[in-house]
SERO-4910 file (N, C-alpha, C, O; in steps of 0.05 Angstrom, whole numbers):
BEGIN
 pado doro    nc1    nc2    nc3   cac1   cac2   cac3    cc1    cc2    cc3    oc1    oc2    oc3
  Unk    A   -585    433  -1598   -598    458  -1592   -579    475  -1573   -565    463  -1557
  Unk    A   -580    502  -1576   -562    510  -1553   -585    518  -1530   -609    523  -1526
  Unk    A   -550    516  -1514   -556    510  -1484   -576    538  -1477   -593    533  -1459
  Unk    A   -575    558  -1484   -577    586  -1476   -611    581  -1484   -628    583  -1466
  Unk    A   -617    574  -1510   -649    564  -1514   -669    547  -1499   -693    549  -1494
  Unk    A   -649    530  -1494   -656    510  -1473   -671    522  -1441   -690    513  -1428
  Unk    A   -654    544  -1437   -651    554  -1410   -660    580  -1418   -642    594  -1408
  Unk    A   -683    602  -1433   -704    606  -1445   -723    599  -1432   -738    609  -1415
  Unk    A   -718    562  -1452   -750    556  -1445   -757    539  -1427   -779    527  -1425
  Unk    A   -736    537  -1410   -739    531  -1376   -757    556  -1361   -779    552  -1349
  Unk    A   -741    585  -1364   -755    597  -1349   -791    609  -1360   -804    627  -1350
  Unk    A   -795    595  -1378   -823    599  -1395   -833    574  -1377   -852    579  -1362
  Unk    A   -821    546  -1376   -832    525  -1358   -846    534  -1328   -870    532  -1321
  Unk    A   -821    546  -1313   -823    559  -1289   -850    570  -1288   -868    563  -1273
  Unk    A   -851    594  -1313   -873    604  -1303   -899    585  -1307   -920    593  -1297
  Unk    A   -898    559  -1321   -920    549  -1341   -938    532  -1300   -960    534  -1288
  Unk    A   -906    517  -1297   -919    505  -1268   -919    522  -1249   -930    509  -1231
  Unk    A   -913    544  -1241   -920    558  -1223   -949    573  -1228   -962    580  -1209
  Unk    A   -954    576  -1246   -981    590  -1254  -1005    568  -1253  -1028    569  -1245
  Unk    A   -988    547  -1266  -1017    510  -1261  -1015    510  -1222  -1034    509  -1207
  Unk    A   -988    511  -1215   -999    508  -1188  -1008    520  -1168  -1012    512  -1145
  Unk    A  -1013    554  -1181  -1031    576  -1161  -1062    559  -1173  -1080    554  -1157
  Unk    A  -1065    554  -1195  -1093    553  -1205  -1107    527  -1192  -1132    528  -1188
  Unk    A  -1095    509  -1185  -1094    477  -1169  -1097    485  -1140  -1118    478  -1128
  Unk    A  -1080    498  -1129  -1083    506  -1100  -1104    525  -1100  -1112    525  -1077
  Unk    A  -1117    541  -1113  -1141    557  -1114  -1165    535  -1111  -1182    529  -1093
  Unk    A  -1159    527  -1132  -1183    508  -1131  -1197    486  -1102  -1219    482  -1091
  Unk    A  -1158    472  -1100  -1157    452  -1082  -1168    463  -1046  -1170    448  -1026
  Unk    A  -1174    494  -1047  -1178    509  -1026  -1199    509  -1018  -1202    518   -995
  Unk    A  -1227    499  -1037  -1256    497  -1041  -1253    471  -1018  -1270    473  -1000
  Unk    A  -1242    454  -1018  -1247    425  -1018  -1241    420   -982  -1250    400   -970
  Unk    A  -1228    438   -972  -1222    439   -949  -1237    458   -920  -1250    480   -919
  Unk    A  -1229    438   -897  -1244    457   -882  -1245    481   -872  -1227    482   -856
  Unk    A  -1256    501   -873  -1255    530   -867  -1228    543   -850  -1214    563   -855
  Unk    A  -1228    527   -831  -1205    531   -810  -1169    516   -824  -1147    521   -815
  Unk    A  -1175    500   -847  -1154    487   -852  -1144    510   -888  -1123    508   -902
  Unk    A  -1161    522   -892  -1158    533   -924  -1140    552   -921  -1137    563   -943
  Unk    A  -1123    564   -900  -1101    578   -895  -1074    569   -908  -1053    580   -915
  Unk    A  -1085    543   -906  -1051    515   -914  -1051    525   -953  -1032    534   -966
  Unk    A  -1071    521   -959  -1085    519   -991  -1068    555  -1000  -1047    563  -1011
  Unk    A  -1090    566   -989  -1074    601   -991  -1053    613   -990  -1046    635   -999
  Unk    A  -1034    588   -970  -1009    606   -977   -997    591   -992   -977    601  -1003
  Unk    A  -1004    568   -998   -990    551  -1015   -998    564  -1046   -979    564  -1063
  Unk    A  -1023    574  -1053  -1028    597  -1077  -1003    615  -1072   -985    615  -1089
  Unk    A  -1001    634  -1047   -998    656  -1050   -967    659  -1062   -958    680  -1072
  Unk    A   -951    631  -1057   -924    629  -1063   -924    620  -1095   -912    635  -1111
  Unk    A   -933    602  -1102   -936    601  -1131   -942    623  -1144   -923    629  -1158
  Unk    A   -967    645  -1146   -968    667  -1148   -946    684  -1152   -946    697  -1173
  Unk    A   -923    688  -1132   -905    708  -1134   -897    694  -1145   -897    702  -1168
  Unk    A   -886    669  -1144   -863    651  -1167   -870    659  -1195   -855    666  -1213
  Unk    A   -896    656  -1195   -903    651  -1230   -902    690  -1239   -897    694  -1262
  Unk    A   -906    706  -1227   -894    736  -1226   -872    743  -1236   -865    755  -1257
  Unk    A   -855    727  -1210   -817    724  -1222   -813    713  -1246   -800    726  -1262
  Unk    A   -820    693  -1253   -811    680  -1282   -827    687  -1304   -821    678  -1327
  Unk    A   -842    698  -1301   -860    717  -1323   -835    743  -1332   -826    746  -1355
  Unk    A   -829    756  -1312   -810    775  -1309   -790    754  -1332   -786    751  -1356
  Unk    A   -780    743  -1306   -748    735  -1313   -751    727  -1355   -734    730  -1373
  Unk    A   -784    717  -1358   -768    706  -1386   -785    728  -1404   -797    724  -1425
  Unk    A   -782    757  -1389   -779    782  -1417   -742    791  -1407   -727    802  -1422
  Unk    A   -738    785  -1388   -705    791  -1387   -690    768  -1398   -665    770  -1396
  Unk    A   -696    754  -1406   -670    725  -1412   -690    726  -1447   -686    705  -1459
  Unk    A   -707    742  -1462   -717    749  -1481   -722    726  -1503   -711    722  -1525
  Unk    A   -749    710  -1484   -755    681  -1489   -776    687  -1511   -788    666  -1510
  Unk    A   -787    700  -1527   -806    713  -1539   -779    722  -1568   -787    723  -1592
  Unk    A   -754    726  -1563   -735    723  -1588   -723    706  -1584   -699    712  -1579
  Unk    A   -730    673  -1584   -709    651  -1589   -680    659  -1593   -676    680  -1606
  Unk    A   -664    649  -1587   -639    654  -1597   -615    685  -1587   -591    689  -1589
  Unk    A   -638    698  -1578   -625    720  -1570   -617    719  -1542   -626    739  -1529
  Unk    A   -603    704  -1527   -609    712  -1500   -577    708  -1502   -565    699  -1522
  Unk    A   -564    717  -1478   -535    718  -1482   -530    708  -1447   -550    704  -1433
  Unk    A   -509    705  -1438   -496    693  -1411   -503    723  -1390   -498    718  -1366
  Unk    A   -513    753  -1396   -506    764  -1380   -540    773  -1366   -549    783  -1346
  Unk    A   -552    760  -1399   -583    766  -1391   -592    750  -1372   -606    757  -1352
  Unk    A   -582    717  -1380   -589    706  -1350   -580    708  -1323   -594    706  -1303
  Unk    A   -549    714  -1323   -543    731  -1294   -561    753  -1286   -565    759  -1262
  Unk    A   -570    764  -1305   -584    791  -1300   -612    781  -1287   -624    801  -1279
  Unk    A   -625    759  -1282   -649    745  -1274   -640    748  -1240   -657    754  -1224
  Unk    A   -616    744  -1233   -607    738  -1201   -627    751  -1185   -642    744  -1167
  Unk    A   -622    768  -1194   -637    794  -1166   -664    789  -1165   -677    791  -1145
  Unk    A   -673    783  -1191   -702    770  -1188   -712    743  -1178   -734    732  -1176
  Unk    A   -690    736  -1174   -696    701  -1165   -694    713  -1137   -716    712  -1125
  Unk    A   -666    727  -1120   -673    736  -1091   -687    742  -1084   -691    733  -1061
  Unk    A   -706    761  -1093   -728    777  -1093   -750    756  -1080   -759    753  -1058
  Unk    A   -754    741  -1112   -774    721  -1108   -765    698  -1086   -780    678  -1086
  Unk    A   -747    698  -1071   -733    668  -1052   -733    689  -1019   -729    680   -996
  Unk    A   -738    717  -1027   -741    727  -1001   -764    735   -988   -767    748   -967
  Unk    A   -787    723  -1011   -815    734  -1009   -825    712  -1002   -846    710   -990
  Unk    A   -805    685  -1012   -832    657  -1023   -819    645   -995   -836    643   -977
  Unk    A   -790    635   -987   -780    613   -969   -789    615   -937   -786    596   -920
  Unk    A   -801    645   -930   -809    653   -907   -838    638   -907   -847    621   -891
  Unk    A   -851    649   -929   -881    640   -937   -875    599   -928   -882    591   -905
  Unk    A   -867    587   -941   -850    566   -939   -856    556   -916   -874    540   -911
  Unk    A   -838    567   -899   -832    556   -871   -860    563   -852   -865    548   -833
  Unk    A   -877    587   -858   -897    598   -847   -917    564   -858   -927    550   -840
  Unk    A   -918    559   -875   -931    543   -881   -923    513   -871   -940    495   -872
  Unk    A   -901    511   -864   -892    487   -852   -910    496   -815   -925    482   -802
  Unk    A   -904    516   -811   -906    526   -781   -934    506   -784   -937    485   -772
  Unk    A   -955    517   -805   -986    514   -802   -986    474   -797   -995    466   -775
  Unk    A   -978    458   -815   -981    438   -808   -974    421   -785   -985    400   -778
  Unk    A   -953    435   -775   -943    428   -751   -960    433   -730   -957    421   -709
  Unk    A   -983    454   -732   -993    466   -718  -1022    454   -722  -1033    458   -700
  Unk    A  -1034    446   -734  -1061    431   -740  -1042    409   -729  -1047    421   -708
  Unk    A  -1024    387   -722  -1017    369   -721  -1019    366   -685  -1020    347   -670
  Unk    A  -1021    400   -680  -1029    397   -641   -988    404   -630   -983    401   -607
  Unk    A   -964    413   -649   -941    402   -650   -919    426   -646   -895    427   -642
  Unk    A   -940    443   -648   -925    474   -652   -915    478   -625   -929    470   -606
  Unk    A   -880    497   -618   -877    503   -603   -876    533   -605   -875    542   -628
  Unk    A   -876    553   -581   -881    579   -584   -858    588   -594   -835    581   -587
  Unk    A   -863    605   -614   -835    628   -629   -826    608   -650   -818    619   -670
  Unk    A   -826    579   -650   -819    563   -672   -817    574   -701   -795    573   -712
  Unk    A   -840    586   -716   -842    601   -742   -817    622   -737   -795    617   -746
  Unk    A   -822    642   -723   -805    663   -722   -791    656   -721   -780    672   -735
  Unk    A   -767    635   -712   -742    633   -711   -737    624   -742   -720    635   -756
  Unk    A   -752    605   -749   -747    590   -774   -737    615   -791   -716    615   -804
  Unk    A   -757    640   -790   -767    656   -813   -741    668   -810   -725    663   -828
  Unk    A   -734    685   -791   -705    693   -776   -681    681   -803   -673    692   -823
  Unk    A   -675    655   -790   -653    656   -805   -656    645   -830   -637    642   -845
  Unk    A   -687    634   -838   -690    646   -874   -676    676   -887   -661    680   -905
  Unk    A   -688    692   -869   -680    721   -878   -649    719   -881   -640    728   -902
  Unk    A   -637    712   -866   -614    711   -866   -594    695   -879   -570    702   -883
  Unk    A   -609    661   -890   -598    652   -906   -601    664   -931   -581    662   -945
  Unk    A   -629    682   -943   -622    696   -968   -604    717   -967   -584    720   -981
  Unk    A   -614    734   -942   -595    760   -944   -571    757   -958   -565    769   -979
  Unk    A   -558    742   -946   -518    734   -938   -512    713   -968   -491    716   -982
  Unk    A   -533    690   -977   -518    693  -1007   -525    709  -1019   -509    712  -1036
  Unk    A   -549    729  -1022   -551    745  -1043   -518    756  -1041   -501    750  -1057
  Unk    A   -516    773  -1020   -485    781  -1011   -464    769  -1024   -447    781  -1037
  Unk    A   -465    739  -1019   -439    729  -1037   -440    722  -1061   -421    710  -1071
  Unk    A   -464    729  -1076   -473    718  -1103   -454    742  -1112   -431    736  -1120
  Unk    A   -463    775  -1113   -452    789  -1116   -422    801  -1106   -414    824  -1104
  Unk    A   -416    788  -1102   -389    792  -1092   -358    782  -1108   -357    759  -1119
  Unk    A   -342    792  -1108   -324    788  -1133   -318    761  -1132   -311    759  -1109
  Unk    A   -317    740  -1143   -301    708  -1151   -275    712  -1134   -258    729  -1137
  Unk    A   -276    693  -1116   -253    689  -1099   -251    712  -1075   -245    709  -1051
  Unk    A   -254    727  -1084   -257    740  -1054   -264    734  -1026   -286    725  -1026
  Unk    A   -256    735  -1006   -253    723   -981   -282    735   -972   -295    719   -960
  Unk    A   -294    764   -977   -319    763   -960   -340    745   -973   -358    737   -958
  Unk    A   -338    735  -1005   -359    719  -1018   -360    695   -998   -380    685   -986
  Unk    A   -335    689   -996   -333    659   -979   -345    653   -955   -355    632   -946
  Unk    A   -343    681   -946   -357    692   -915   -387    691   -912   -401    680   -894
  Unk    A   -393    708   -937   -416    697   -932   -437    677   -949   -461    678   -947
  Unk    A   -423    660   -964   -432    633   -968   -433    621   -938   -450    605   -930
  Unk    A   -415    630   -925   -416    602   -901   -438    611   -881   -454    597   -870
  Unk    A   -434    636   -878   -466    645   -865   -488    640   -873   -508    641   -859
  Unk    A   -490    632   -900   -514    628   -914   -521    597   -906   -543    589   -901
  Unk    A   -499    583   -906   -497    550   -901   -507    554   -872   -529    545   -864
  Unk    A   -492    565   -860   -501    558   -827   -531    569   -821   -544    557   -803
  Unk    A   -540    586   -830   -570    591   -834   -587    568   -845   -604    558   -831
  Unk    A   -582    558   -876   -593    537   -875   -596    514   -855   -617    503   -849
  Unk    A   -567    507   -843   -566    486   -830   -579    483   -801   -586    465   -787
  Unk    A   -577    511   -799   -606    514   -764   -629    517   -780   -646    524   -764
  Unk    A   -638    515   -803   -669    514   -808   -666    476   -806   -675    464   -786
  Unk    A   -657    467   -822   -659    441   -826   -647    420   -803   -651    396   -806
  Unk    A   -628    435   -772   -636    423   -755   -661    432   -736   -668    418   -718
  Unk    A   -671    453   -740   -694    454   -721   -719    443   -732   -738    439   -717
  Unk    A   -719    436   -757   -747    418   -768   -747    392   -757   -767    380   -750
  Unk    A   -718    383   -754   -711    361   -754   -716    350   -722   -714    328   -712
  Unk    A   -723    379   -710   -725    371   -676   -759    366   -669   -766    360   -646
  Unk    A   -775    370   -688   -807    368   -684   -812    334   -680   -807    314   -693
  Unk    A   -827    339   -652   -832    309   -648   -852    307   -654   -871    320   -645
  Unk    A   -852    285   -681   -874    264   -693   -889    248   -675   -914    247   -679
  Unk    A   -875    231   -651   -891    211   -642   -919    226   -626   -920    244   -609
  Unk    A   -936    212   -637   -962    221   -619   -974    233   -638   -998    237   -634
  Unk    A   -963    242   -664   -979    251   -682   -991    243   -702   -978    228   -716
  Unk    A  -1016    248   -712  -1036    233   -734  -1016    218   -754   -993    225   -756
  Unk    A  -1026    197   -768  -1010    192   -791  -1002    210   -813   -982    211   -827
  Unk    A  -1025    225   -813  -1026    238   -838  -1005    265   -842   -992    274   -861
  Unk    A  -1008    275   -810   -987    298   -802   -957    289   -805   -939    297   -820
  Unk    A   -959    270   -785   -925    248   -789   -916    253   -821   -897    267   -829
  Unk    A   -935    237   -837   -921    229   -861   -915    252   -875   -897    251   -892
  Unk    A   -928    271   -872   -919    312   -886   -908    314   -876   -887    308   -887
  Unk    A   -906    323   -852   -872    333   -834   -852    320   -848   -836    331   -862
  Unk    A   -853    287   -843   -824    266   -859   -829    284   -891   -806    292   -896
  Unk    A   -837    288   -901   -834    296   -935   -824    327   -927   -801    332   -935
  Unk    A   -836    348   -913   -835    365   -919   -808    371   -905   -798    392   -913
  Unk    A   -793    358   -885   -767    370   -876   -747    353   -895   -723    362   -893
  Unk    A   -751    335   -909   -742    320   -932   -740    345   -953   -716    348   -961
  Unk    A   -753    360   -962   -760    389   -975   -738    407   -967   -725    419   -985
  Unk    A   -734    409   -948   -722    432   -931   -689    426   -930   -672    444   -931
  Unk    A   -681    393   -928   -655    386   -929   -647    378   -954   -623    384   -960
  Unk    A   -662    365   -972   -649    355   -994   -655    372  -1017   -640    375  -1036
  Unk    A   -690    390  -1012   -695    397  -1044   -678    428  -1037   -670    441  -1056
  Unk    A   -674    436  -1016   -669    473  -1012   -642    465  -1015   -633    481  -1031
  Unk    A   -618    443  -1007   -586    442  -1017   -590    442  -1044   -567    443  -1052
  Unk    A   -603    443  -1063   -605    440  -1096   -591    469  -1106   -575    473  -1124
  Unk    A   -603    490  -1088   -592    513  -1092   -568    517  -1090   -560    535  -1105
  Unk    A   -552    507  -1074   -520    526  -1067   -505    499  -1086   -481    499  -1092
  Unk    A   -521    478  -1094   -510    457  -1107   -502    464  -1134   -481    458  -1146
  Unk    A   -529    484  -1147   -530    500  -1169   -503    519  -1169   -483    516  -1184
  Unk    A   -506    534  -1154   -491    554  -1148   -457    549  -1149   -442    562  -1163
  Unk    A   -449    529  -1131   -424    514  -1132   -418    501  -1163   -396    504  -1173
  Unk    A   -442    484  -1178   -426    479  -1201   -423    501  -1223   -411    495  -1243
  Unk    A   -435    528  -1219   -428    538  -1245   -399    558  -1223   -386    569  -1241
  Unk    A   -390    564  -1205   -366    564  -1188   -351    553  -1206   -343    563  -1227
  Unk    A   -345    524  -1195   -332    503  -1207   -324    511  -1234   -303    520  -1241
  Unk    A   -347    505  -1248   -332    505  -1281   -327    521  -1295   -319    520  -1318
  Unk    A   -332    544  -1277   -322    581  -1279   -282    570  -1285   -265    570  -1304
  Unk    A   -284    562  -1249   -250    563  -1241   -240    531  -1255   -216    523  -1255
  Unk    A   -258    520  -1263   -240    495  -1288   -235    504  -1310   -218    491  -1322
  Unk    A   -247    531  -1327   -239    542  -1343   -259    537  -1365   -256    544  -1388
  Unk    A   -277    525  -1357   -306    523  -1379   -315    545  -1392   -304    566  -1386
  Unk    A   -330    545  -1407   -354    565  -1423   -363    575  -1395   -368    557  -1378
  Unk    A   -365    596  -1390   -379    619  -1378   -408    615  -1383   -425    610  -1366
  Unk    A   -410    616  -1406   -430    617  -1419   -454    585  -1410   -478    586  -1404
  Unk    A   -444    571  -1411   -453    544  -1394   -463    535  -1372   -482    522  -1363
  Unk    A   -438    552  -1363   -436    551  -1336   -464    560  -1322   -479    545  -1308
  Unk    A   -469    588  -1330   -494    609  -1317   -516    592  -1333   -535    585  -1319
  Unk    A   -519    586  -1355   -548    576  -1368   -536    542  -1355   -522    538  -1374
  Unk    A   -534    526  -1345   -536    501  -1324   -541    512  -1298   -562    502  -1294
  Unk    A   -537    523  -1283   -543    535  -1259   -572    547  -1268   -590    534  -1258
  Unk    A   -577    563  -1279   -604    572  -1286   -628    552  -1280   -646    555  -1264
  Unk    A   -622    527  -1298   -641    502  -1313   -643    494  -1276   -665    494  -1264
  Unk    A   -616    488  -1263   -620    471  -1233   -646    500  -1211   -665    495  -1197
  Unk    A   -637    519  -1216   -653    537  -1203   -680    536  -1217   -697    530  -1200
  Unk    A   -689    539  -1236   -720    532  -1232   -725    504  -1229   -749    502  -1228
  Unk    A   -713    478  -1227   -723    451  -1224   -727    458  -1194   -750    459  -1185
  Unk    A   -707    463  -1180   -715    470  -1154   -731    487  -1136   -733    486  -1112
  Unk    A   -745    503  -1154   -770    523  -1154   -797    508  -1155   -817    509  -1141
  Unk    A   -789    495  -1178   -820    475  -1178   -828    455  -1160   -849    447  -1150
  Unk    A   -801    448  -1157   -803    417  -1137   -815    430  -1103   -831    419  -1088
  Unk    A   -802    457  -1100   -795    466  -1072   -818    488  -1067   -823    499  -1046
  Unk    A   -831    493  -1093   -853    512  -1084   -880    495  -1088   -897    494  -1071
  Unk    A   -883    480  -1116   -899    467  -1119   -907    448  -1104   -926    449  -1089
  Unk    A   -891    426  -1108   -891    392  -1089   -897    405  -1056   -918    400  -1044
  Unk    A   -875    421  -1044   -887    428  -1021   -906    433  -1013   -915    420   -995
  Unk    A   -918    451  -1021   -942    459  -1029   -971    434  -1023   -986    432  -1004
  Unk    A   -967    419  -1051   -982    396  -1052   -973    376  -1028   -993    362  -1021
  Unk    A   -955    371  -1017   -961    356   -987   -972    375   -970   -988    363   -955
  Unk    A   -972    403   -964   -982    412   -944  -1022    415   -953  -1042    413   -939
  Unk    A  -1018    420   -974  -1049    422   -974  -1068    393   -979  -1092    394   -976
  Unk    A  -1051    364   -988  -1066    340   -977  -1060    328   -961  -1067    305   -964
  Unk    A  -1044    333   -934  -1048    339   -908  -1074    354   -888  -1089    344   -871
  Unk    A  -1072    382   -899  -1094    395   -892  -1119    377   -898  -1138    374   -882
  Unk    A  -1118    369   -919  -1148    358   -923  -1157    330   -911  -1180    321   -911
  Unk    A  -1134    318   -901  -1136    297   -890  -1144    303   -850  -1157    289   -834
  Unk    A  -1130    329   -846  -1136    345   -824  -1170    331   -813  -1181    341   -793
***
């Protein structure tokens, strides 16, 4: 099958689990306590915009004409994935703030900083996404983008667990697990279709494999997240 179909009907997937998991977190929002259904809501509210974006993205990558989609229609999705990664990863971290915060764990300004250099880890790759191949400012700001990630994922990493419920402990351990291993999926994406750009690969490959790793990492990082923070809450 070609690869370009394949990566189609990935972003038809995207929307299939982002739309099952606003409808799950709607639901799962009934089940919780009044003061804890905040966790549930934003965990909707991010699936929601996800399943928006990839509704979008697959009338642009023209999943509705099999076969027609070409290497420039899925580049052409980018701006819509930033879009959607500058609306949802804040939401994200706001939602990490909440469990930390039912957990008794929260320190003051903690969210806002997180959110801070979220903004700033999208801003600066959107910046080098678009920016010419090889060019020294792309490089520039890939690495701003890295060092933004890397103060989100050491300041999660500074929340003290001991003293806290089991149930909180064991979300925090998953959800900064989320933050280091499932959020590097992205620039991982990003680097191999780089790579096999400058090895001299299909172009064409290149952008529809990077595509397929960018929504696996949408589902895992909006969904799964998601679902630890809201059966946490309920264990609250």
């Amino acid at each position: 099958m070609d690869l370009l179909v394949i990566t189609q009907a990935f972003f038809m997937l995207g929307f299939v689990a982002m739309a099952a998991g606003t409808l799950y977190f709607v639901l799962e929002r009934g089940d919780l306590k009044p003061e804890h259904r905040i966790a549930a809501t934003y965990a909707g509210i991010i699936t929601f915009i996800a399943a928006i974006m990839y509704w979008t993205m697959t009338g642009v990558v023209n999943f509705f004409d099999q076969g027609s989609a070409s290497a420039s229609d899925v580049s052409a999705t980018m701006p819509l994935r930033y879009i959607d990664w500058l609306l949802t990863t804040p939401l994200l971290l706001v939602e990490f703030g909440l469990i930390v915060a039912i957990a008794g764990a929260a320190s003051k300004g903690f969210v806002t900083r997180l959110v801070i250099a979220d903004i700033i880890m999208i801003a600066t790759g959107y910046l080098g996404e678009i920016g010419m191949e090889g060019d020294m400012s792309t490089i520039v700001w890939f690495v701003i983008s890295s060092l933004a990630w890397l103060y989100i994922v050491y300041a999660v990493f500074q929340i003290k667990i001991d003293g806290m419920p089991e149930y909180a402990a064991s979300a925090v351990k998953i959800m900064r697990r989320f933050v280091m291993l499932g959020w590097a999926i992205y620039p991982i994406g990003t680097a191999i279709e780089e790579f096999m750009k400058l090895g001299g690969a299909d172009v064409t490959n290149a952008v529809a494999i990077a595509a397929i790793v960018y929504v696996i990492a949408d589902v895992l990082n909006k969904v799964g997240f998601g679902m630890v923070a809201v059966n946490a809450a309920k264990k609250a």
